[in-house]
C-alpha positions in Angstrom: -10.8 -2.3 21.4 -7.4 -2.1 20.3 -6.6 0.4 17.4 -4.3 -0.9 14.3 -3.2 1.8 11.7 -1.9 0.5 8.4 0.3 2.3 6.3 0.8 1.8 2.3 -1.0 1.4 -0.8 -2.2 -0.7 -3.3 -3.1 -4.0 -3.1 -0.6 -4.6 -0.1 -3.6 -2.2 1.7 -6.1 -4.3 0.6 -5.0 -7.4 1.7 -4.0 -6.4 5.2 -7.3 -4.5 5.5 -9.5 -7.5 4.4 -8.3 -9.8 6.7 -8.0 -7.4 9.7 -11.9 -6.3 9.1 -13.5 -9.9 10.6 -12.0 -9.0 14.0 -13.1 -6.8 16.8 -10.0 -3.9 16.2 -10.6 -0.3 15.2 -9.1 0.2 12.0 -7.5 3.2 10.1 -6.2 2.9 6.5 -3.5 5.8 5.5 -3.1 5.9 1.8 -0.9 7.1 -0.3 -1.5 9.8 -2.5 1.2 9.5 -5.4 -0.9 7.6 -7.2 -1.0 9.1 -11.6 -1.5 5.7 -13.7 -4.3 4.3 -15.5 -7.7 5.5 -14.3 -6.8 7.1 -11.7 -4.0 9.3 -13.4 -6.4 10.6 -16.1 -9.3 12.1 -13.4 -6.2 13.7 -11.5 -5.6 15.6 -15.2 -8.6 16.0 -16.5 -10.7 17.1 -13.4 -8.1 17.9 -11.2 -8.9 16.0 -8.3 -6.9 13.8 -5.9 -5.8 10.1 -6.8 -9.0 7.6 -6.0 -7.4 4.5 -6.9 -5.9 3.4 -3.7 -8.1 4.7 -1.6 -11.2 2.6 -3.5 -9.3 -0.4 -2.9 -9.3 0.3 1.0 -12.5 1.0 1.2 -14.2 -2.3 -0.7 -11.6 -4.2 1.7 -13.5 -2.6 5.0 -16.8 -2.7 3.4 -19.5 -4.8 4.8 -21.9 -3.8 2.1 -23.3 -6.9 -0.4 -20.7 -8.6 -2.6 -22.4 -6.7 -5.7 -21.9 -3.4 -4.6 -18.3 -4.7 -3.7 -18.1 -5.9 -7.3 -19.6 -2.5 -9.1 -16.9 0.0 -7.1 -14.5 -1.9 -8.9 -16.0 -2.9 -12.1 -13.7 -1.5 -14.7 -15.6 -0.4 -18.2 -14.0 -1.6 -21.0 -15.5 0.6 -24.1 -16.5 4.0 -24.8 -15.0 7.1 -23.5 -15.2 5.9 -20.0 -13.1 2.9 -21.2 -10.4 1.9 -18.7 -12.1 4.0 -15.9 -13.6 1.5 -13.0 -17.0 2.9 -11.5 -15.4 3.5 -7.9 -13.0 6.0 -9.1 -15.6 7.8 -10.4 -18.2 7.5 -7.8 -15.1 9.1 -5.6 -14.1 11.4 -8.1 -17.6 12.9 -8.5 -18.2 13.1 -4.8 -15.1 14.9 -4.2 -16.6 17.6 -7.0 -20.1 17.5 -5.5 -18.9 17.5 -1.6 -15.5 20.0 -2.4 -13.6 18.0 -0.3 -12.0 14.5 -1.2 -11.6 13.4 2.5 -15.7 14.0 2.7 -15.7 12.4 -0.8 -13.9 9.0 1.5 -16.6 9.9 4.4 -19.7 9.6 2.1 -18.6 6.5 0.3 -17.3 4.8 3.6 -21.4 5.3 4.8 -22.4 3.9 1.0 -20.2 1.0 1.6 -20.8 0.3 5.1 -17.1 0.3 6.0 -15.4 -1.0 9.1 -13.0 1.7 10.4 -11.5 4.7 8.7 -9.9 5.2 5.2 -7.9 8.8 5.2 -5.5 10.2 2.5 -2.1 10.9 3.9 -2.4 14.5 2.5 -5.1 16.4 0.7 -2.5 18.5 -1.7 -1.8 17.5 -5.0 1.3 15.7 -5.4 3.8 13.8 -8.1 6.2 11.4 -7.1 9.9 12.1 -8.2 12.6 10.6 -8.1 16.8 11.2 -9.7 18.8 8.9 -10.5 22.6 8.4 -10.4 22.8 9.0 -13.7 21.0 12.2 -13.1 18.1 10.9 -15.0 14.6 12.3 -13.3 11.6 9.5 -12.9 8.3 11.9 -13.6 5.4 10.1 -11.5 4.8 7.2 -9.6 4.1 5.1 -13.2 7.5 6.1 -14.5 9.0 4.6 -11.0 6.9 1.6 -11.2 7.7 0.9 -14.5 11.8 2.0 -14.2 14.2 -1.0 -14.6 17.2 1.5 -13.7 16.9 2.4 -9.9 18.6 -0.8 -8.3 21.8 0.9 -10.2 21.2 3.5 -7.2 19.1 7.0 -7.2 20.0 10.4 -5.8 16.9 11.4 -4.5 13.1 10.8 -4.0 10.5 13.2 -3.2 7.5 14.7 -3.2 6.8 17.8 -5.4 5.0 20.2 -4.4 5.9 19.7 -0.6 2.7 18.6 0.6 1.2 19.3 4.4 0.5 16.3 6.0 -3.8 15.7 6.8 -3.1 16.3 10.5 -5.6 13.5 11.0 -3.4 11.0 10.0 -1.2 12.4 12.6 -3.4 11.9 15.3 -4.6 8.3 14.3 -1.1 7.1 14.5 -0.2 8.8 18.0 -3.1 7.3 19.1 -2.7 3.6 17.9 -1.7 0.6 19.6 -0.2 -0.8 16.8 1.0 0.5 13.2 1.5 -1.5 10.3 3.8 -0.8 7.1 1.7 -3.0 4.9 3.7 -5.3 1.8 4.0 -2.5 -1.0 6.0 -1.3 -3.7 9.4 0.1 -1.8 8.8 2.9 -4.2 5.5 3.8 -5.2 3.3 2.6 -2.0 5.2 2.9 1.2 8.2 5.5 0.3 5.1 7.8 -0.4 3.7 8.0 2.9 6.9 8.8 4.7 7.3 11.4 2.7 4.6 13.5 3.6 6.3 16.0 6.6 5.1 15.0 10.2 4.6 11.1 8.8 8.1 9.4 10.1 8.6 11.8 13.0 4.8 10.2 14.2 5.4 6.8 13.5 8.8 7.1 15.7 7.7 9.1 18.5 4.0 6.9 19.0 3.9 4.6 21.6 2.3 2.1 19.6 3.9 -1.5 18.3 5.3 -0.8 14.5 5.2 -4.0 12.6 6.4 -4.0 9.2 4.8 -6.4 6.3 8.0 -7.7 3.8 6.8 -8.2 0.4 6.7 -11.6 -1.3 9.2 -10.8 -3.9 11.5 -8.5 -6.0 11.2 -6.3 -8.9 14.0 -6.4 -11.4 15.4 -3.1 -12.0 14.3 -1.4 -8.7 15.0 -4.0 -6.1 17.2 -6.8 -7.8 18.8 -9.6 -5.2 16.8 -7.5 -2.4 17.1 -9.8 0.9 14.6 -8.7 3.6 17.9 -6.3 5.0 18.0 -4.5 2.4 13.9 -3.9 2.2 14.4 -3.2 6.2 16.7 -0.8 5.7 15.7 1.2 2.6 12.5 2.1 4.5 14.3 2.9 7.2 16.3 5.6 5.5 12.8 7.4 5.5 12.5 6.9 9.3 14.6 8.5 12.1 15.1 5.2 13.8 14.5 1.7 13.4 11.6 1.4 15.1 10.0 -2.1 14.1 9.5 -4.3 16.9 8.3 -7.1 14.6 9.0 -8.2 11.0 6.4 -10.3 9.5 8.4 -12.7 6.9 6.7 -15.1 4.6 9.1 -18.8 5.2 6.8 -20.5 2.2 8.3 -20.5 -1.1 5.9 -20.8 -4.1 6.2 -23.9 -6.3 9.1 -23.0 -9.3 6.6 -22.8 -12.4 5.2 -20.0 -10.5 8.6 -18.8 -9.9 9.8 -19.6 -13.6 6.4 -17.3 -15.1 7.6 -14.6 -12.4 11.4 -14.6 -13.4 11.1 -11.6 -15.6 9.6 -9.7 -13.3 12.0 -10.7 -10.1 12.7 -12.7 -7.9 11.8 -14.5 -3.7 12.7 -12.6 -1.3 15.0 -14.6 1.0 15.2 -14.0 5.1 18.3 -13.0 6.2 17.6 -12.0 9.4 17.0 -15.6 10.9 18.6 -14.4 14.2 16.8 -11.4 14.7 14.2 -11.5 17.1 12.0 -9.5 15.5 11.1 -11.4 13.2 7.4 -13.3 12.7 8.2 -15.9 9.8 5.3 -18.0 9.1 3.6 -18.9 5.7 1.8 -15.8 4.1 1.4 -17.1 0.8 -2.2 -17.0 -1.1 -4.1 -19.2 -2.7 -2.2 -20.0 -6.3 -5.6 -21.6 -8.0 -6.2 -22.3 -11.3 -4.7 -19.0 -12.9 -4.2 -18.8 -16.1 -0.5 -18.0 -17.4 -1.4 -15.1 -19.6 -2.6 -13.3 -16.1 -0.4 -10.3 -15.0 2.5 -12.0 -13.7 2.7 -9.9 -10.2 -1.2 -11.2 -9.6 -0.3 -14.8 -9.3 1.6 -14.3 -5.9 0.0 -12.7 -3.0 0.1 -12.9 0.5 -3.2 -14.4 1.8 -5.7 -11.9 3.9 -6.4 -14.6 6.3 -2.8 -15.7 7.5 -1.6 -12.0 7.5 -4.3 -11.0 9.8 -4.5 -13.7 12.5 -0.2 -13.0 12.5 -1.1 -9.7 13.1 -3.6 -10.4 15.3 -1.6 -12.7 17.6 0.8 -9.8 18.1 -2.2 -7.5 19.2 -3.1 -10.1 21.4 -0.2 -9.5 23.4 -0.5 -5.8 23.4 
């Protein structure tokens, strides 16, 4: 059984992770732990423990539990004092108290859920995502990023505060893999993150395993404005010691332009400029559009589509 490691946050996770889990693979989810907006940023401050929101996502993607239990870890109240909260992030959040260890806090809900492979945090220290600016302006938090319209005007610095050790599981799950994936993620706030953590990039360069990396559907204005899939290639790769991707997995489909129109404010497609590299896997990744309604957030009505990003991957681990 061949052994896949995917590498992000997010919904980009999610989507790789839910494809991947109807095929006979062993599966390990690194997640990033930067996480500090909505939910998941008031149980870091309030109780103190680490960021559950990302790592909930993994693990209802893996889980082979019923489609109810699926549906409650991420049912989100929407009164009250627990308004804004969604059940999962508690249920974590409360294990982590009860167990005294958010990595056993994963464990026990994994066996609740019935997952399909292994969710770990890429470090068990508390951490806030930074970031400086050219105009020496400093981003406080992953949110702050997210939300920043200034970065693609160029940035200083990015890093992790406190230096966190990396969980040396994580570690050994890449070293061991026959294949790593960099799943679709914010540049920023869900794959940046990861290769932050010390020991992170040296492992992904030095393991023997096939690194594919996942290029996101679109832009973000004001972080990576009239990004081409170069200049996604090589921002990450300013985190790595070497390029070491031996595939590049490129949606070729463009979405219909009303789509495109509703998404403008937001960014833009992300074109393929590497045509003549060899590396790259373009095919069409795009999700299901449906019948969504326009007043749905605007980066929910493109996707990639589980299905057609797993048997991609899939056909690559097929000639491992």
């Amino acid at each position: 059984m061949k052994k896949i490691v995917i590498i992000g946050g997010g919904t980009g996770n999610f989507v790789v992770l839910k494809g991947l889990k109807n095929y006979d693979v062993d599966l390990t989810a690194i997640v990033t732990m930067a996480d500090n907006g909505g939910s998941t940023g008031i149980l870091r401050d309030e109780l103190g423990v680490l960021p559950p929101g990302d790592v909930r996502q993994c693990l209802v993607a893996l889980s082979d539990s019923s489609r109810l239990m699926r549906s409650l870890m991420n049912y989100r109240f929407e009164n009250g004092n627990l308004g804004g909260h969604s059940f999962g992030n508690l249920l974590l959040s409360a294990l982590e108290k009860v167990t005294g260890s958010f990595e056993k806090a994963v464990e026990e809900a994994g066996r609740i859920l019935f997952i399909k492979g292994k969710v770990l945090p890429v470090t068990t220290n508390q951490v806030n995502l930074k970031m400086i600016l050219n105009n020496r302006k400093v981003l406080e938090g992953e949110v702050e990023i997210y939300l920043s319209k200034e970065i693609d005007k160029g940035y200083k610095s990015i890093y992790l505060e406190p230096f966190p050790k990396v969980n040396p599981r994580v570690i050994d799950e890449i070293m061991n893999a026959d294949l790593v994936v960099i799943s679709p993620g914010g540049l920023y706030t869900s794959i940046i993150p990861n290769l932050l953590v010390d020991g992170v990039s040296k492992a992904i360069c030095r393991s023997q395993a096939k690194k594919v990396l996942i290029v996101n559907l679109m832009n973000r204005k004001g972080q990576t404005t009239g990004y081409k899939v170069s200049h996604s290639l090589n921002e990450i790769l300013k985190f790595l010691e070497s390029d070491v991707f031996d595939y590049i997995l490129i949606n070729n489909k463009k979405p219909p332009d009303e789509l495109l129109k509703i998404y403008a404010e937001e960014g833009e497609f992300i074109e393929n400029d590497l045509v003549h590299d060899e590396r790259v896997v373009a095919s069409d990744l795009l999700g299901p559009l449906g019948d969504q309604k326009i007043d749905f957030m605007k980066r929910s009505l493109i996707r990639h589509d589980s299905k057609k990003v797993a048997r991609e991957i899939m056909k690559i681990v097929d000639n491992l």
